[in-house]
C-alpha positions as CSV (number, residue, x, y, z in Angstrom):
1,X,-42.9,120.5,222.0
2,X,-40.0,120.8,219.6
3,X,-40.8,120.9,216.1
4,X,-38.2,121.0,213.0
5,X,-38.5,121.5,209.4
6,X,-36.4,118.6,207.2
7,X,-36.1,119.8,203.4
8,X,-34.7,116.8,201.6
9,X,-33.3,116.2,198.1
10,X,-33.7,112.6,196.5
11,X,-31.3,110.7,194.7
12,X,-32.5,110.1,190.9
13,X,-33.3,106.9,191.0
14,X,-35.1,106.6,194.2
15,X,-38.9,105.0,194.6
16,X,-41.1,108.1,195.3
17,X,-43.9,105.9,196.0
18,X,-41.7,103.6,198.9
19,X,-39.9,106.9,200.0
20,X,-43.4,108.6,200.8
21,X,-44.8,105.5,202.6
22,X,-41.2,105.1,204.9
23,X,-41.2,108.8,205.6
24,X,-44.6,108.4,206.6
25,X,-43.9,105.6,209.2
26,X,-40.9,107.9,211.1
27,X,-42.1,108.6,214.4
28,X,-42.8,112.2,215.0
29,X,-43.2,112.9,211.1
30,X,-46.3,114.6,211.2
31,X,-46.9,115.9,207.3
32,X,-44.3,115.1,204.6
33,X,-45.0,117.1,200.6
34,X,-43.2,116.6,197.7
35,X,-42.4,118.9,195.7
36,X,-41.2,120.5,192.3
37,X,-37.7,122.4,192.5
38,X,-34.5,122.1,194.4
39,X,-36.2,120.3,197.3
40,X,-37.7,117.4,196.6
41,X,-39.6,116.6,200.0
42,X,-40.3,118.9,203.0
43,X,-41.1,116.8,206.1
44,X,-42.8,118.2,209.1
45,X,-41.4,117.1,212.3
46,X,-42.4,117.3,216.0
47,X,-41.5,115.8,219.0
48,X,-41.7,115.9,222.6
49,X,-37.8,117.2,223.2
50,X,-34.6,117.9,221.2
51,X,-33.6,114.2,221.4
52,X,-36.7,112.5,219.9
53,X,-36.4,115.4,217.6
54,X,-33.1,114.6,216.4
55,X,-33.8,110.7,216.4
56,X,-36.6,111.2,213.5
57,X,-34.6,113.4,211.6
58,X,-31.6,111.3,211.7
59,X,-33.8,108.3,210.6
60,X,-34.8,110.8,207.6
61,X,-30.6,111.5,206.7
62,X,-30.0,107.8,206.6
63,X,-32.9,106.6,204.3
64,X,-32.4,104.9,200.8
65,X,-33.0,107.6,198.5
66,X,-32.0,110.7,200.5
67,X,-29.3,112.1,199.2
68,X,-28.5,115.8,201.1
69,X,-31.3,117.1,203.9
70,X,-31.4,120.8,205.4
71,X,-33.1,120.4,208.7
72,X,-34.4,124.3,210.3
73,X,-35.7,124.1,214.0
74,X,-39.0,125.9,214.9
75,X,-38.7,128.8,217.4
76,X,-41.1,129.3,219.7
77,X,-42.4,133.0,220.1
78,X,-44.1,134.2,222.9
């Protein structure tokens, strides 16, 4: 399992409501929060491998409303 971090900020006039429901309905997106301050959302991600990995978080970069994302990978530690 791979699993990612995606802190997104949201353009001004973007649906909140819509942009919750379609980051919901990525696949791999396992939690999504909004929040108050410079990030505006903080999705959850994980996938099976880098590649679905990458596809849901590029889905996330190219949504109406998402303006800039910051995307940290999990490490493992064993």
């Amino acid at each position: 399992m791979q699993g990612a971090i995606v802190m997104v900020q949201v353009g001004g006039s973007t649906d909140l409501s819509g942009l919750h429901k379609e980051l919901h309905g990525v696949e791999n997106v396992k939690e999504v929060y909004f929040l108050a301050g410079p990030t505006d959302v903080v999705c959850h991600v994980e996938a099976a491998d880098t590649d679905a990995l990458m596809h849901s978080v590029l889905k996330i970069r190219g949504m109406k409303g998402v303006a800039n994302t910051d995307t940290r990978f999990i490490l493992p530690v064993h």
